[in-house]
C-alpha positions in Angstrom: 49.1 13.7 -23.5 51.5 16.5 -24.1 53.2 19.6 -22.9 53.3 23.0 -24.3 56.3 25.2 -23.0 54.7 29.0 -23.1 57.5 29.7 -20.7 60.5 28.9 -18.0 62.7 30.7 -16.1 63.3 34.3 -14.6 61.5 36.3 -17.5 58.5 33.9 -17.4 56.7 30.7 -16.4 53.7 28.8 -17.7 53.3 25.1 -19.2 49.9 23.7 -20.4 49.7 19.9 -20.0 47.1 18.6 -22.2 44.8 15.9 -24.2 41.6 14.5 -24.7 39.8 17.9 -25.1 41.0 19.5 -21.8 44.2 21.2 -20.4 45.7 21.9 -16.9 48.1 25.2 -16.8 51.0 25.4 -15.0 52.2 29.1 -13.6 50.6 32.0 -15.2 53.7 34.0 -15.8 52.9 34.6 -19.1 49.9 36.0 -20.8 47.1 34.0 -21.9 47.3 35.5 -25.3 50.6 33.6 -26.1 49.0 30.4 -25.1 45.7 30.9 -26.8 47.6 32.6 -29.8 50.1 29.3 -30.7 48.6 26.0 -29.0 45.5 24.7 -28.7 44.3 24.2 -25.2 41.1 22.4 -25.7 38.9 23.2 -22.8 41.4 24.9 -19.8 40.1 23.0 -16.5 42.0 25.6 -14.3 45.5 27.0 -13.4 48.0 25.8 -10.9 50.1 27.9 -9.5 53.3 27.2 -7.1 53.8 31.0 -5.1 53.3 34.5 -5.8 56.5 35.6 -7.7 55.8 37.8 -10.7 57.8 35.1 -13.2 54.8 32.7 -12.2 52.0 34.9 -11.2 52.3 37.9 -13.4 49.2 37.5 -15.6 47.1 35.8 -12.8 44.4 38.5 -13.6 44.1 38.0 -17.0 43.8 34.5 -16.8 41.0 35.2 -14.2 39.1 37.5 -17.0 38.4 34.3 -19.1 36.9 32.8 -16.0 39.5 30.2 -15.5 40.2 29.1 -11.7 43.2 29.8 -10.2 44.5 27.2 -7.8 46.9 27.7 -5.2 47.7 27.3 -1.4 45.6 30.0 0.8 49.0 31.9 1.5 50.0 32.0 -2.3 46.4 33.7 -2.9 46.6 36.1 -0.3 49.7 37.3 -1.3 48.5 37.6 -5.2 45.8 39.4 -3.9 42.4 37.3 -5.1 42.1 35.6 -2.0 38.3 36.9 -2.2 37.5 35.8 -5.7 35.2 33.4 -6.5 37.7 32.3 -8.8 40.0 31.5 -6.6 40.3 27.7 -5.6 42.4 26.8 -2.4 45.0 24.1 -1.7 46.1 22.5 1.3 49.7 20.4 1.8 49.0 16.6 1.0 45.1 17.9 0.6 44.1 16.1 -2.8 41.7 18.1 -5.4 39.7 17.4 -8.4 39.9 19.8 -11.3 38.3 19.1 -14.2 40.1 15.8 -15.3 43.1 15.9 -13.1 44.0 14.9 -9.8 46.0 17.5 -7.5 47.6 17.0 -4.6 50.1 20.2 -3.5 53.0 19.5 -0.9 55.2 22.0 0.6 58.2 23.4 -0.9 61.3 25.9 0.6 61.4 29.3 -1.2 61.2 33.0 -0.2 57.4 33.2 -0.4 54.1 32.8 1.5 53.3 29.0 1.4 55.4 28.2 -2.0 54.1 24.5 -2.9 55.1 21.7 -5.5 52.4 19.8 -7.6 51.8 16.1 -7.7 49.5 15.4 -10.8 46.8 12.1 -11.6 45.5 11.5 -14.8 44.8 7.8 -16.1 45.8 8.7 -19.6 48.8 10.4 -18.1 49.7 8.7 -15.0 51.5 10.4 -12.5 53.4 13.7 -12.6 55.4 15.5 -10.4 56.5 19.2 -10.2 58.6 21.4 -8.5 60.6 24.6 -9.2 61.7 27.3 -6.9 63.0 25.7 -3.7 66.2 24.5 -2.0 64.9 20.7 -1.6 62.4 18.4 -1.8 61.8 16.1 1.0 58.8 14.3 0.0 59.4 10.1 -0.8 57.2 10.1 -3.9 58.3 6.7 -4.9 56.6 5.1 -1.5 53.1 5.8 -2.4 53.3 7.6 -5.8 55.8 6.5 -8.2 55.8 9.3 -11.1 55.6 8.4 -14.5 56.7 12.1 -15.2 59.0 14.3 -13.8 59.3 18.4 -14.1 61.8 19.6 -12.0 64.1 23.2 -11.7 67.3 22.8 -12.4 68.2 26.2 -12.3 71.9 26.5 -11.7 75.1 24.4 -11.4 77.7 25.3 -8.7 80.6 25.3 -10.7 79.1 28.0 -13.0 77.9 30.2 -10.4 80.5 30.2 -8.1 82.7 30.7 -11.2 80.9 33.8 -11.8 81.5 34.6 -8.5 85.1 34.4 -8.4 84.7 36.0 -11.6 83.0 39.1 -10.2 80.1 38.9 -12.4 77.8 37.7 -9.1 78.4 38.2 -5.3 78.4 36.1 -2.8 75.0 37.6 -1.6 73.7 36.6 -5.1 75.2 33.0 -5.4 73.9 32.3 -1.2 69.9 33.7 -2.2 70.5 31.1 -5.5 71.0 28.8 -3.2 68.5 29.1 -0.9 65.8 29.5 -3.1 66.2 27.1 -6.3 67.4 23.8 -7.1 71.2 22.8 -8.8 71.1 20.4 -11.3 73.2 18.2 -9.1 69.9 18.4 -6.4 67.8 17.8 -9.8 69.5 14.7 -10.9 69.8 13.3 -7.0 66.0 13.4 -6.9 65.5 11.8 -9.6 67.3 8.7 -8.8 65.8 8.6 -5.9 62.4 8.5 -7.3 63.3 6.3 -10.4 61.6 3.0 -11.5 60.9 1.2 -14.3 57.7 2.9 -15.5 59.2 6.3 -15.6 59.0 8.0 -19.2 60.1 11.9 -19.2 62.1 14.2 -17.1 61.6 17.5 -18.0 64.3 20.3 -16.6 62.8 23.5 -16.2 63.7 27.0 -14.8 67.2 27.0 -16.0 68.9 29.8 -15.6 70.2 32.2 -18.5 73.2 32.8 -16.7 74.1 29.8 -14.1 73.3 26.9 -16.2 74.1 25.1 -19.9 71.2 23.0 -21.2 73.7 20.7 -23.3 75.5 19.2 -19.9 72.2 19.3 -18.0 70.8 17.2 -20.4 73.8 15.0 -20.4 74.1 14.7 -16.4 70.3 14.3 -16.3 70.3 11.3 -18.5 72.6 9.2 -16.8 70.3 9.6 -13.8 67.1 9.0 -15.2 69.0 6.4 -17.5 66.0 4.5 -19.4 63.5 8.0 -19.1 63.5 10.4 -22.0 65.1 13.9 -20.8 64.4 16.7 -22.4 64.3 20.7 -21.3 61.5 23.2 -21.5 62.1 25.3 -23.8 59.6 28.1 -25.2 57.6 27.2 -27.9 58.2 23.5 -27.9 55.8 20.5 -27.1 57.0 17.4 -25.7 54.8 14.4 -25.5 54.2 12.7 -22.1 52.8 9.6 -24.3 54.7 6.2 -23.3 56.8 5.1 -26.0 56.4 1.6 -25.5 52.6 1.6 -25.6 50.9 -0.6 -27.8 54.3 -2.3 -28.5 54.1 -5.6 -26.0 
């Protein structure tokens, strides 16, 4: 298994997490033509996506041209407007559904939107994956009943950098509180991942980073001495990162 960056963070999301023919899409901030165009999808069993926010929903239409399902909570589809389409599949909190190959189960997140949700993902050649972008916490205990093999989580700012800008004047305090309120720090990124480590996890994936609020290098570094025996990496446009266990095939 492996995942194709298309896109993350404010100009853009979309990842396709694929293998064995098929794909599952993540976001559909970006058009379907630069997924098509660069990766090879295999057969597309449908598109998740987490709220209605142009940077995730944008092209939600022209995804829906090529007949792929969209798949969101009923409040994300209202607001996208295709609540009526036959393409349109619904999610409910904690409510697991079968698409195509994978297993989803949505559960709630906290951002400035309609019914904003996170993903948990099943696949026996992947295992379990969890993600989550745009909200100020995560209070799901994955670990109890689901421990993730994969983890994509925001880490969108770091305090230090945006309160810096702050005192800087390049942001307000207006800006730096809706940050707040509405994505996750790297600090909340790496707490949640030691809280949900174990053994069998592989990847951590950091996505959503901001341009301005964030520096990969240190979030990489911070990130690693969390997830400790996990590979850490972050989404970057363009790149593939393999969600295949390492140690497979070795014992």
């Amino acid at each position: 298994m492996e995942l194709y960056v298309a896109g993350s963070g404010s100009s853009g999301n979309c990842y396709v997490i694929k293998g064995g023919g098929s794909s599952l899409v993540i976001e559909c901030g970006i058009s379907p033509d630069n997924v098509f165009g660069t990766f090879d999808t295999g057969i597309v069993e449908g598109v998740l996506v987490s709220h209605e926010h142009g940077d995730h929903s944008g092209f939600v239409r022209s995804w829906m041209k090529m007949g792929i399902g969209i798949w969101s909570t009923i409040g994300t589809a209202k607001a996208m407007g295709i609540s009526d389409s036959p393409l349109s599949g619904k999610l409910h909190y904690r409510g697991s559904k079968s698409i195509g190959k994978f297993s989803v189960t949505p559960f709630r997140t906290y951002h400035d939107a309609e019914e904003p949700c996170g993903f948990f993902i099943h696949r026996p050649e992947l295992g379990n994956l969890v993600f989550a972008t745009d909200t100020h916490k995560i209070d799901v205990k994955f670990l109890e009943k689901y421990a993730p093999e994969h983890i994509m989580i925001e880490a969108n700012y770091d305090d230090d950098i945006l309160y810096g800008r702050v005192g800087r004047g390049e942001a307000d305090a207006f800006q730096a509180a809706r940050v707040e309120r509405s994505h996750l720090s790297i600090a909340q990124a790496c707490e949640f991942v030691e809280k949900n480590l174990w053994e069998g996890l592989q990847t951590v994936t950091l996505i959503h980073l901001s341009s301005v609020n964030s520096d990969r290098k240190s979030f990489i570094e911070r990130m690693r001495k969390s997830a400790r025996f996990a590979s850490v990496d972050v989404a970057i446009p363009g790149h593939t990162i393999s969600l295949d266990d390492p140690f497979d095939g070795l014992l």
